[in-house]
C-alpha positions as CSV (number, residue, x, y, z in Angstrom):
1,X,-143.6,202.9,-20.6
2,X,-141.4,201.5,-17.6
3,X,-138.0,201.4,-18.2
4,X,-137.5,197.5,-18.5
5,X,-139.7,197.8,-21.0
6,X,-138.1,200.4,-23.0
7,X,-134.7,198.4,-22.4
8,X,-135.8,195.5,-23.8
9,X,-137.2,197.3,-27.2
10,X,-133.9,198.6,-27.5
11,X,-132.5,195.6,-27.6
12,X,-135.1,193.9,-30.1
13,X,-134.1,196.8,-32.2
14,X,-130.3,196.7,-32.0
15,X,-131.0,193.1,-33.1
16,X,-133.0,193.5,-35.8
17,X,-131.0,196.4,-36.8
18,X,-127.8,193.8,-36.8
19,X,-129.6,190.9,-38.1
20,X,-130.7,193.4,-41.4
21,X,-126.9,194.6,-41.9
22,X,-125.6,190.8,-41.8
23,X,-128.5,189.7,-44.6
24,X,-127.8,192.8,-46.7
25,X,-124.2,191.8,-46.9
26,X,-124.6,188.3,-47.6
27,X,-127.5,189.6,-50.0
28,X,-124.6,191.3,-51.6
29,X,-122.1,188.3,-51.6
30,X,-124.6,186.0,-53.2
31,X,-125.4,188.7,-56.2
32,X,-122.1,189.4,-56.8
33,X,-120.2,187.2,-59.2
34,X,-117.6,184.9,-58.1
35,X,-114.1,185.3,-58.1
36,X,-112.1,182.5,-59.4
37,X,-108.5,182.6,-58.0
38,X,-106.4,179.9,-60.6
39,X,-103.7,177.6,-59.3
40,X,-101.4,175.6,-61.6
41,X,-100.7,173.2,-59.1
42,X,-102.7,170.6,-57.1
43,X,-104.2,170.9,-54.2
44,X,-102.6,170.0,-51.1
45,X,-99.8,172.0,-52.2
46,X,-97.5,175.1,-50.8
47,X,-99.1,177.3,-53.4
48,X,-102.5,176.2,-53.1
49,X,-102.7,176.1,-49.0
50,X,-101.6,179.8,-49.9
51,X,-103.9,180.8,-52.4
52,X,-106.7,179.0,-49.9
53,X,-105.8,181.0,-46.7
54,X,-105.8,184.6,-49.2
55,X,-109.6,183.7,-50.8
56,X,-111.0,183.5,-47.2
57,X,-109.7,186.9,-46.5
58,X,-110.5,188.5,-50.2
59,X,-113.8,186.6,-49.3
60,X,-114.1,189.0,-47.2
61,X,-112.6,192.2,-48.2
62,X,-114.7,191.9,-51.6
63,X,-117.7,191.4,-50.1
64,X,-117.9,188.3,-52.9
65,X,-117.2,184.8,-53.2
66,X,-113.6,183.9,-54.4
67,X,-113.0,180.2,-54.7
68,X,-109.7,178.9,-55.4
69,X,-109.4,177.0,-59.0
70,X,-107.1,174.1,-58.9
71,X,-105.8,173.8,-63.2
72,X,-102.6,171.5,-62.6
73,X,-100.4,170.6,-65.3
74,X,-97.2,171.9,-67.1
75,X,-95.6,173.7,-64.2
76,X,-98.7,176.5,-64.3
77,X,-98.8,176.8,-67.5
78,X,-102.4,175.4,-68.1
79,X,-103.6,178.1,-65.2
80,X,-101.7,180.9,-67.5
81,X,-103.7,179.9,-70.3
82,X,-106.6,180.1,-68.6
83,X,-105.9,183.3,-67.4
84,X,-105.1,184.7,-70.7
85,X,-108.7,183.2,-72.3
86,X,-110.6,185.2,-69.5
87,X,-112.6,188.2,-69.7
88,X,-110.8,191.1,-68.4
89,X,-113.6,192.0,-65.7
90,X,-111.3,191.2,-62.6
91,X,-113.4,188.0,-61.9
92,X,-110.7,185.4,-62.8
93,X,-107.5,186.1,-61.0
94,X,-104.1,184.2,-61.2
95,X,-102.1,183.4,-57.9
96,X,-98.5,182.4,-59.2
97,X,-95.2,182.4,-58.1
98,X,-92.2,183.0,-60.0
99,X,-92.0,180.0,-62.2
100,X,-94.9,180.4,-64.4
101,X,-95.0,184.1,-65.1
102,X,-91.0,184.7,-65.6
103,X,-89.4,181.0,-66.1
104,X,-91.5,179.0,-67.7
105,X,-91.5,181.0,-70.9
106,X,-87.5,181.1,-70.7
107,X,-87.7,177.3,-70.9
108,X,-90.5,176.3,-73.4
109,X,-90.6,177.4,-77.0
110,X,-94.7,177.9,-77.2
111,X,-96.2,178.4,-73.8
112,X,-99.1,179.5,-75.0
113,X,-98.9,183.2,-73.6
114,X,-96.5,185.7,-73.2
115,X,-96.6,187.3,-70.0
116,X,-95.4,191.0,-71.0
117,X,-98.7,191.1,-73.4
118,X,-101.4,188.7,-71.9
119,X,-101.3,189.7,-68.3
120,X,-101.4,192.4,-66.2
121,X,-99.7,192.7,-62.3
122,X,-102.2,193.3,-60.0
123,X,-99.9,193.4,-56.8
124,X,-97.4,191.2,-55.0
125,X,-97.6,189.8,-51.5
126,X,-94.7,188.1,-50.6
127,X,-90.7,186.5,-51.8
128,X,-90.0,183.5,-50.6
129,X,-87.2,180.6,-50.8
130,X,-86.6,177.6,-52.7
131,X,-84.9,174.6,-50.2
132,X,-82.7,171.8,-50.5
133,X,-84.6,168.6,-48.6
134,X,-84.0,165.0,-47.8
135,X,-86.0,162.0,-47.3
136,X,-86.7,160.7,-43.5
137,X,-84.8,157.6,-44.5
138,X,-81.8,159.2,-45.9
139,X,-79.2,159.2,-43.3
140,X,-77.2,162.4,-44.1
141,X,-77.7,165.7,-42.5
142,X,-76.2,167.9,-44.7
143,X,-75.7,168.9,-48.4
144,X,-71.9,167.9,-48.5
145,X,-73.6,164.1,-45.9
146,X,-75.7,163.7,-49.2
147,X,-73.0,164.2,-51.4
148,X,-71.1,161.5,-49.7
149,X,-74.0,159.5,-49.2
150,X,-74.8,159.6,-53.3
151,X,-71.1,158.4,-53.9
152,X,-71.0,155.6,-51.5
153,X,-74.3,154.2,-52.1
154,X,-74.8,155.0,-56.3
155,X,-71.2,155.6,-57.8
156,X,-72.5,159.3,-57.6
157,X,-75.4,159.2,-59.5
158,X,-78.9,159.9,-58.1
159,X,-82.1,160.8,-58.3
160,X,-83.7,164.6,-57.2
161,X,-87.3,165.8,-57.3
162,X,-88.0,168.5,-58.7
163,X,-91.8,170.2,-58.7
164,X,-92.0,171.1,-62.7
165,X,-89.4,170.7,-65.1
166,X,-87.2,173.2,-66.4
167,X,-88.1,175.4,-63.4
168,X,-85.6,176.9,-61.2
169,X,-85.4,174.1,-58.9
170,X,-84.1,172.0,-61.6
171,X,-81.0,174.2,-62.2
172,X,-80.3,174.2,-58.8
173,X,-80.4,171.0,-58.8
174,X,-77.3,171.2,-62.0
175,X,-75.0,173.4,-60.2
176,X,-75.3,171.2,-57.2
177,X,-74.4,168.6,-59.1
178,X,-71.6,170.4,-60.9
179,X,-70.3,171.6,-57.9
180,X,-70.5,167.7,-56.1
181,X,-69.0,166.1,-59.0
182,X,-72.1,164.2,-58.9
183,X,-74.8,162.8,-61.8
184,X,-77.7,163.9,-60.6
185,X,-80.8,164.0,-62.3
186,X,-83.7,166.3,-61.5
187,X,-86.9,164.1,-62.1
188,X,-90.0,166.2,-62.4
189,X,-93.4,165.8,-60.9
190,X,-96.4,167.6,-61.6
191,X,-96.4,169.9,-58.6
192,X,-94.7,169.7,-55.3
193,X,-97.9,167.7,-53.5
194,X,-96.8,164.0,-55.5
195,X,-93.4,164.7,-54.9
196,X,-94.1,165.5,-51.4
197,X,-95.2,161.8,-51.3
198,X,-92.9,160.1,-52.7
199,X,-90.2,161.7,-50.3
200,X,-92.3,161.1,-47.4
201,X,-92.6,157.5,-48.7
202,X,-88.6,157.5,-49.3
203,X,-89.1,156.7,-52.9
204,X,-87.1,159.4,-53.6
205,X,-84.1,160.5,-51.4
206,X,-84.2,164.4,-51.9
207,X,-85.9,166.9,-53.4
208,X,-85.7,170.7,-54.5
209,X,-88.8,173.2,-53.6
210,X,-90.0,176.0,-52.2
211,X,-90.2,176.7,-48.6
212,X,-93.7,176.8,-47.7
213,X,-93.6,173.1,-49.2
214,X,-91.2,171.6,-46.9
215,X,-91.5,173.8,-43.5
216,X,-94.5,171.6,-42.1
217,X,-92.7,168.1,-42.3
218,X,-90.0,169.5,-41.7
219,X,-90.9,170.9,-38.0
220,X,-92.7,167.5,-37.8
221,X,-88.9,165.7,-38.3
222,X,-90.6,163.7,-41.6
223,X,-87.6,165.3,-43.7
224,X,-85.2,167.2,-43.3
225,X,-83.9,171.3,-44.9
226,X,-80.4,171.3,-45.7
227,X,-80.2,174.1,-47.3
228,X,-81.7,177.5,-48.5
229,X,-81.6,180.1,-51.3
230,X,-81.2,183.9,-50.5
231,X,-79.2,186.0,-48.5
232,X,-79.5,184.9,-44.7
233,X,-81.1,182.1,-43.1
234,X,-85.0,181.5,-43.1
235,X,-86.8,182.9,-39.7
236,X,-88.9,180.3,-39.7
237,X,-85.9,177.7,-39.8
238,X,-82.8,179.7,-38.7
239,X,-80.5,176.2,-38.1
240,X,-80.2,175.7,-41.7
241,X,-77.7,177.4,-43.5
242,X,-77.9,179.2,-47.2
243,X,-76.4,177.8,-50.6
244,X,-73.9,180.9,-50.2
245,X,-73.0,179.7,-46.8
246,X,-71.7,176.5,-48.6
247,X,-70.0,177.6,-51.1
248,X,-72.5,177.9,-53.6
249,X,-73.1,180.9,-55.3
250,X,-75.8,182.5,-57.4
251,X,-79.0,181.9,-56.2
252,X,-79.5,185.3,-53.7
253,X,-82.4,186.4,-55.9
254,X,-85.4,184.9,-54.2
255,X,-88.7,184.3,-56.0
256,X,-91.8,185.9,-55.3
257,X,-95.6,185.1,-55.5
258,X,-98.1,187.6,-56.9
259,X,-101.5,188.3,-58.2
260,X,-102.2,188.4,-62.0
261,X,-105.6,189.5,-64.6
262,X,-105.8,189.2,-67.7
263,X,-104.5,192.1,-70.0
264,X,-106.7,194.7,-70.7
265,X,-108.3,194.8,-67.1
266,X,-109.8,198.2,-66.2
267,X,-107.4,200.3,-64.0
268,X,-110.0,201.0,-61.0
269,X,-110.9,197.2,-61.0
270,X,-107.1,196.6,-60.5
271,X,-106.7,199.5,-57.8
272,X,-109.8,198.0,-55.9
273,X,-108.4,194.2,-55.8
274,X,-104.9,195.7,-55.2
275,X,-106.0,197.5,-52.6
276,X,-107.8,194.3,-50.8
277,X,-105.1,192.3,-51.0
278,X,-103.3,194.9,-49.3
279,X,-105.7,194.8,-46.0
280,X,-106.3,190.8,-46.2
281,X,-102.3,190.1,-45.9
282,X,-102.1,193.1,-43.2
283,X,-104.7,191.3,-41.3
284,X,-102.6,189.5,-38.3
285,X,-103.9,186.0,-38.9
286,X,-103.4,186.1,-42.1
287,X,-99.9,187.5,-41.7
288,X,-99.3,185.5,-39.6
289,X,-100.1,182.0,-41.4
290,X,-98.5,183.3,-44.1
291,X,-95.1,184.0,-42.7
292,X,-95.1,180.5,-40.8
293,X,-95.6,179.0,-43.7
294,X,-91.9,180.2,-44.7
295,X,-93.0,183.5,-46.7
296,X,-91.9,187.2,-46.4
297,X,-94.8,188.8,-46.5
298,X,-94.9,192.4,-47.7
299,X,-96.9,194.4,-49.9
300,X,-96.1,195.3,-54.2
301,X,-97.7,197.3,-55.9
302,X,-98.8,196.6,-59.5
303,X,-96.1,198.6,-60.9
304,X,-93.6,197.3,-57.8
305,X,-94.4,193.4,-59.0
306,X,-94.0,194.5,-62.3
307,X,-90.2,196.0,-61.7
308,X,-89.7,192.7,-59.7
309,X,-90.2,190.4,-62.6
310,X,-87.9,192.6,-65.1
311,X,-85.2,192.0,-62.5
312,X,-85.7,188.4,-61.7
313,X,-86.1,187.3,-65.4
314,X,-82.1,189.3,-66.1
315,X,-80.7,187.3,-63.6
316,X,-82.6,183.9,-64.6
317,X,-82.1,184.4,-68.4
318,X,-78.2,184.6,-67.8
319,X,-78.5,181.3,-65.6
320,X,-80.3,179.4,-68.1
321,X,-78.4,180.2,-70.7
322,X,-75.0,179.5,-68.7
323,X,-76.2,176.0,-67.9
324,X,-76.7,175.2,-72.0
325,X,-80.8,174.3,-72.0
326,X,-82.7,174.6,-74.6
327,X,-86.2,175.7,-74.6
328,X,-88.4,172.3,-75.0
């Protein structure tokens, strides 16, 4: 056999060989059952454009199909009670941040779950911020501008969106107000994507959210960050200064977002989904989407995000309580 010949067998081979690998696997994928990933919020959101970039990548770390399942309503709460009817097989997964898992039960007498006993952490994957925004077509440029700005133009009273209510955006939302001398009411939507419209619309002046919400119109000069929770200014908008910077103490704890199954899930099916959510958010275009969208991106483990909550729900509870509401 001449040499060109044998060359080009080779090759037919290599290709077949490769061609055989890529079938097997998406043989695999398609007998494998698919992973629903719930949402409380709608789409076109900061948590669902999240939760959308991480299913590609589990996609692909599983070996599976995981599809992102959009249950809006209730500030998550709907999604939680999904999550707590599922089978425990690791097939139905819950992508929240802090509001459904630790604040919503502070504020609402029968959620319909109790997060301690119905679920289970399967591992964190990044804190973020909550913001301070305003409307394109409100002049001021700063918290203590739209504090003036309120006075002049409504005898102090206005109007701020908040993305659920009795979330943590609505008690910022209080102590701003309290701190302004202002009457201020938080008016909830159902998810930050509505609100979102109405403050790019200017049918609302300002509005309270996370991050990852705001940062892309915000870049784009459609609204504009005023403000920011946590210790030190946002990398991914370092010109806007923290609630602490203005005088406004008490809201260093950042959120966080995380990965939830329903109680009762074996421990090796939570070790294998912990683990590839570990390599999908280490995977630099991941990372790297992630973290301009506003996030910190680093890696909990199930009995880290678990620790995380504990802490975040003793500094909430005292908060709520402070500000007098009652559980609805």
């Amino acid at each position: 056999m001449t040499r060109p010949r044998r060359s080009f067998l080779s090759r037919c081979l290599r290709i077949t060989l490769s061609l055989g690998a890529t079938l097997s696997l998406g043989l695999a994928a398609a007998q494998s059952p698919t992973t629903k990933l719930l949402v409380g919020f709608p789409a076109g959101g900061g948590t669902d454009a999240i939760a959308r970039i991480l299913a590609e990548r589990l996609q692909t770390e599983l070996g599976a199909s995981v599809v992102v399942d959009n249950k809006p309503g209730a500030g998550g709460q709907l999604a939680a009670q999904a999550l707590k009817a599922a089978a425990p097989d690791g097939h139905t997964l819950f992508l929240s941040h802090d509001h459904s898992i630790t604040i919503l039960p502070m504020v609402t007498k029968n959620p319909g779950y109790d997060s301690a006993k119905d679920f289970v952490p399967v591992a964190g994957f990044a804190t973020f911020v909550n913001a301070f925004a305003l409307s394109g077509g409100t002049p001021a440029t700063s918290l203590k501008g739209y504090a003036d700005w309120v006075r002049q133009q409504g005898g102090g009273k206005g109007a701020v969106g908040i993305p659920a209510p009795g979330s943590v955006p609505q008690f910022l939302v209080q102590v701003i107000a309290k701190q302004n001398q202002l009457d201020l009411v938080a008016a909830p939507y159902r998810g930050s994507a509505p609100m979102m419209g109405d403050m790019l619309g200017n049918q609302i002046s300002a509005g309270v959210a996370s991050i990852p919400d705001f940062i892309e119109n915000h870049k784009a000069g459609k609204l504009r960050v005023v403000a920011v929770m946590g210790t030190q200014r946002q990398a991914a908008m370092p010109e806007v200064p923290t609630f602490a910077e203005l005088g406004l103490s008490g809201f260093e704890d950042v959120p966080f977002y995380g990965i939830f199954a329903p109680a009762g899930t074996p421990k090796a099916t939570l070790d294998k989904l912990g683990a590839a959510i570990q390599k999908a958010i280490a995977q630099p275009d991941v990372h790297g989407k992630l973290t301009a969208m506003g996030l910190t991106v680093g890696y909990m483990t199930s009995e880290q995000l678990a620790a995380r909550e504990r802490s975040y729900a003793r500094v909430w509870s005292k908060i709520i309580k402070d500000s007098g509401f009652q559980p609805q």
